[in-house]
C-alpha positions in Angstrom: 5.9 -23.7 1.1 7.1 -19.9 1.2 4.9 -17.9 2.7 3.7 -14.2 2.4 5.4 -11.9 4.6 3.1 -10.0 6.9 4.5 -7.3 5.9 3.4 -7.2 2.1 0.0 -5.3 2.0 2.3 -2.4 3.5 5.3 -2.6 1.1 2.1 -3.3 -2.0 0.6 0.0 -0.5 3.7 2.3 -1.0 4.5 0.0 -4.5 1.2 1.1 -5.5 1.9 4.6 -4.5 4.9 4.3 -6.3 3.1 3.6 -9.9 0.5 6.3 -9.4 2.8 9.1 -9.0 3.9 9.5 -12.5 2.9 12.0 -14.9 -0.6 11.0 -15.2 -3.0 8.2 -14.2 -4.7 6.9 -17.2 -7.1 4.6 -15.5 -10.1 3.4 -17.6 -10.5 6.1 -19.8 -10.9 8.7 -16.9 -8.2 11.6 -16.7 -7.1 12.2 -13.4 -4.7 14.6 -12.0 -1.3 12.8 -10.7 -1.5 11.1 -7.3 0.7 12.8 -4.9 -0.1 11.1 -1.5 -1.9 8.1 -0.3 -3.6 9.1 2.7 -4.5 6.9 5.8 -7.1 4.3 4.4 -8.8 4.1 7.9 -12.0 6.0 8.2 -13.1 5.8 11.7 -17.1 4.8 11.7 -19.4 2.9 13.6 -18.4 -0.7 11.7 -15.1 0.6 12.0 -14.4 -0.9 8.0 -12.3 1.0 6.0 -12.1 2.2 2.3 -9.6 -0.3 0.0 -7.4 2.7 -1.5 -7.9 6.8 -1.1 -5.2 9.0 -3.3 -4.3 12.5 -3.1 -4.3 13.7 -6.4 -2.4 16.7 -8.1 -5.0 19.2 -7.8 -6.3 18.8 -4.6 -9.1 16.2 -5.1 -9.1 12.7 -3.5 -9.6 9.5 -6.0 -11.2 6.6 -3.9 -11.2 2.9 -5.3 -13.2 0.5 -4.6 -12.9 -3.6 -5.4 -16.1 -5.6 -5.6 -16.6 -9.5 -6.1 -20.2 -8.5 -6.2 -23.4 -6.1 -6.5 -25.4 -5.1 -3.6 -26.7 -2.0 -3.5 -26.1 -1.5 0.0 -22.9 -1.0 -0.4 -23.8 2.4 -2.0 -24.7 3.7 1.4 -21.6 2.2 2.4 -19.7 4.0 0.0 -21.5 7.2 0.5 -20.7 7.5 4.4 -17.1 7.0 3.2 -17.1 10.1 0.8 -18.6 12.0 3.7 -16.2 10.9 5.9 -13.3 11.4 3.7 -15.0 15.1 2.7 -14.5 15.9 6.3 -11.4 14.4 7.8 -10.0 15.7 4.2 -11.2 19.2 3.8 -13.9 20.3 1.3 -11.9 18.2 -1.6 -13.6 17.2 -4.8 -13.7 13.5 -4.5 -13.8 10.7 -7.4 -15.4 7.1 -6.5 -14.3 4.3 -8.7 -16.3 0.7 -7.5 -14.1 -1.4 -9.8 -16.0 -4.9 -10.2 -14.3 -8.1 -10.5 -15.3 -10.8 -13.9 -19.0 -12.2 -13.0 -20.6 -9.3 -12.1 -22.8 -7.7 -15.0 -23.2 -4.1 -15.5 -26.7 -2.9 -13.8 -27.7 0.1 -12.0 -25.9 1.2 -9.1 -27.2 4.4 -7.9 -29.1 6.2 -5.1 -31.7 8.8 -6.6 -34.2 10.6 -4.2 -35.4 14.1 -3.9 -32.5 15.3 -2.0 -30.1 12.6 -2.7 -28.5 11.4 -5.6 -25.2 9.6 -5.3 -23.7 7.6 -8.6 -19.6 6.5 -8.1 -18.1 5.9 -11.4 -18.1 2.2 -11.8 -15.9 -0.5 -13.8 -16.9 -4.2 -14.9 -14.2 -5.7 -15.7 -16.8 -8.7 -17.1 -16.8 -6.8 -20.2 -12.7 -6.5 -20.2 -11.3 -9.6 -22.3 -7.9 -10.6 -19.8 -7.1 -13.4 -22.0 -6.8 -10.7 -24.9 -5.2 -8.1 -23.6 -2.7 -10.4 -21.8 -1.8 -12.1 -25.2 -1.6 -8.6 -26.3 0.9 -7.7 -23.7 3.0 -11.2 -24.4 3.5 -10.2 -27.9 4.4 -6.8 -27.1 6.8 -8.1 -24.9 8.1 -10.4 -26.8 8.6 -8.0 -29.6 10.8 -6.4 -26.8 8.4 -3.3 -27.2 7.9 -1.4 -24.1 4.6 -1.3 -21.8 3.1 2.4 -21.2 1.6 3.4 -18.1 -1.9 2.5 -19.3 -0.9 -1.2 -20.4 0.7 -1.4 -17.1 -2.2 0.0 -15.2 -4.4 -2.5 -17.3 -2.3 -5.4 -16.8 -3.2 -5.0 -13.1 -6.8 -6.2 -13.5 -6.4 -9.0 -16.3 -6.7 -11.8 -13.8 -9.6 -10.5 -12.8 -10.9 -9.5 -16.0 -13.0 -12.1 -18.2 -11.5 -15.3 -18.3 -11.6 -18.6 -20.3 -8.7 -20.0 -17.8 -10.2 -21.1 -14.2 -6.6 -21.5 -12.9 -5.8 -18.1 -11.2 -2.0 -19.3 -10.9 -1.3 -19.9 -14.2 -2.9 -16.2 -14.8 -1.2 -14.6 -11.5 2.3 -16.4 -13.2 1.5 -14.6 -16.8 0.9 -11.3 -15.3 4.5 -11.5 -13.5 6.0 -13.1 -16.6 5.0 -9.9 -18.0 6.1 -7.4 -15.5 9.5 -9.2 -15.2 9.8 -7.7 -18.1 9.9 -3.8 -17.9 13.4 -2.9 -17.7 13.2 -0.2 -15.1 14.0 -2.0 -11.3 11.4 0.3 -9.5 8.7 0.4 -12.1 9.1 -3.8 -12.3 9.0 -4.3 -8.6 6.3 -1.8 -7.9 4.5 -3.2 -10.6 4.9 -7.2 -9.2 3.9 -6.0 -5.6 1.0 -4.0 -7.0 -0.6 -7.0 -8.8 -0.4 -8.3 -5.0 -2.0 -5.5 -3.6 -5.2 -5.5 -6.6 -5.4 -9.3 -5.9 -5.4 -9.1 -2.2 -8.5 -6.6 -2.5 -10.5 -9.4 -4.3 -9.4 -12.8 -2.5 -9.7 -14.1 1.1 -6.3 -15.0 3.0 -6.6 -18.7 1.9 -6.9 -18.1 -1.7 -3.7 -15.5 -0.8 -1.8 -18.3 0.4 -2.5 -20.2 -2.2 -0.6 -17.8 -4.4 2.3 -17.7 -2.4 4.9 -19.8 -4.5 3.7 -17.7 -7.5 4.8 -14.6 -5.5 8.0 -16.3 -4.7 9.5 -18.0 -7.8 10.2 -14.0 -9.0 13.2 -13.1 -7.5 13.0 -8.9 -8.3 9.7 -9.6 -5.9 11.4 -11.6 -3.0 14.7 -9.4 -3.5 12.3 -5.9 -3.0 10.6 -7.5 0.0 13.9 -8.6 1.5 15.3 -5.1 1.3 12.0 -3.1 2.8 11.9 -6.0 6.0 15.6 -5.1 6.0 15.3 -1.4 6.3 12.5 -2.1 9.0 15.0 -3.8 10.8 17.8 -1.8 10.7 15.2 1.4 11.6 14.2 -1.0 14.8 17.4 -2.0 16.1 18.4 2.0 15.6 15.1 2.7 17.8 16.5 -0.2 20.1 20.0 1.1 20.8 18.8 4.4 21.5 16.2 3.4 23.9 19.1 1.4 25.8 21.7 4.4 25.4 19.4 6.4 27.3 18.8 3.8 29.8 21.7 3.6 30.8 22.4 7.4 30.5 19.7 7.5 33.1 21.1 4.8 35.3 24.9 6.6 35.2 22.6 10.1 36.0 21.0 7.9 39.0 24.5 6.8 40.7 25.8 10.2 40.2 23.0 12.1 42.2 23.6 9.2 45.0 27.2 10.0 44.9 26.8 13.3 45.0 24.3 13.0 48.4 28.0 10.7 49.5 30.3 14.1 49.1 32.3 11.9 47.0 34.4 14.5 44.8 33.5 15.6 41.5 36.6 14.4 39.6 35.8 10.6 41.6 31.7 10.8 40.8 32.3 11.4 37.2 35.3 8.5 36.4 33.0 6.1 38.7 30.0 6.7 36.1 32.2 7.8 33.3 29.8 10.9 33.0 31.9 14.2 32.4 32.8 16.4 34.7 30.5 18.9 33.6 27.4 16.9 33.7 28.7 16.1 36.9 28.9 19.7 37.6 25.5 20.5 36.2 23.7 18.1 38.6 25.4 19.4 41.3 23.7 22.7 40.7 
């Protein structure tokens, strides 16, 4: 079986990226400024966790989304040391908290209220979203040859994960790429495959992951996009490589010239010996 390259979750970040910097990010009803940057999801603390996504938006404010396959309000605290974290490794930034919550978990409180505290992150259940619908939806759309918009795309993200009268996650996984093999523009259709990656990968362990694998891997824009970002990795390392060995042995021809040089071994001799030039020869004479 074909198997998900390591590199993935990093070419599914900058896919996501990719989708969110359009002209606007309709995303559950909530306007948001246009995402500009996704900054380093690492937050350094104590557990040393990290957040799942953090955007820089258009007007300065940060957008951080959170994926839940369940309710505990501890997490709130959780969440809240990461908005205090981000406020300062960040700058005094408004910052948006979306805890987006997988089908199963039903809407209840989620809040911290105290004298001096009260925290509330926007939250999303997609229990109450009807996937089967809106991926039917999307089908006949598609096969009407109509074209998605950015907020069916965004939606189409989430509809395996959404309610659900099919157990099979495949068979919903393969209907969601159906769909995005789709959209006729290359980038928007890849970005779009490898984000559906990136959402799922928030919600399932590495098993379930690899499970998915073949789905990922029967789509050929998908296989074709990874090929090409492990293929510009490449090429970048074997640039890095042949520089670090041009200077190697720039340094070892530098080495035998000083040593000849200590010799009184001429100039014009030194440099054809370690096919330096005679000026570099000159200049370590000096």
């Amino acid at each position: 079986m074909n198997k998900i390259t390591r590199n993935i979750k990093d070419i599914s970040q900058k896919a996501i990226m990719a989708l969110f910097n359009g002209e606007e990010m309709p995303l559950f009803g909530l306007k948001l400024a246009r995402a500009v940057k996704l900054l380093n999801i690492e937050v350094p603390i104590i557990r040393m966790q990290s957040c799942d996504l953090i955007f820089l938006l258009e007007d300065g404010s940060v957008l951080h989304l959170e994926f839940q396959t369940d309710l505990k309000l501890i997490y709130l605290s959780r969440f809240l040391t990461y908005e205090g974290l981000i406020h300062e490794k960040y700058g005094q930034r408004e910052i948006t908290t979306i805890v987006i919550f997988a089908a199963g978990v039903k809407r209840q409180d989620f809040f911290i209220a105290s004298d001096t505290l009260h925290y509330k992150p926007h939250t999303v259940f997609l229990d109450e979203e009807d996937g089967d619908a809106i991926i039917e939806q999307l089908e006949a759309k598609v096969a009407n040859k109509i074209s998605l918009n950015s907020e069916e795309i965004n939606k189409l993200f989430f509809t395996s994960l959404m309610k659900s009268g099919i157990i099979n996650v495949e068979e919903k996984v393969t209907r969601q790429l159906d769909i995005a093999n789709t959209i006729e523009d290359e980038r928007v259709r890849e970005t779009t495959m490898l984000t559906i990656y990136g959402v799922m990968s928030k919600f399932l362990n590495p098993k379930e992951l690899e499970n998915l694998s073949e789905v990922f891997f029967k789509m050929d824009p998908l296989v074709k996009h990874i090929e090409k970002e492990i293929a510009k990795a490449e090429k970048k390392a074997e640039k890095r490589l042949a520089k670090e060995v041009a200077n190697a042995k720039m340094l070892s021809k530098l080495e035998t010239a000083r040593k000849l040089l200590k010799t009184g071994l001429g100039l014009d001799l030194i440099a054809n010996a370690t096919e330096l030039s005679l000026e570099t020869v000159k200049g370590l004479q000096s």
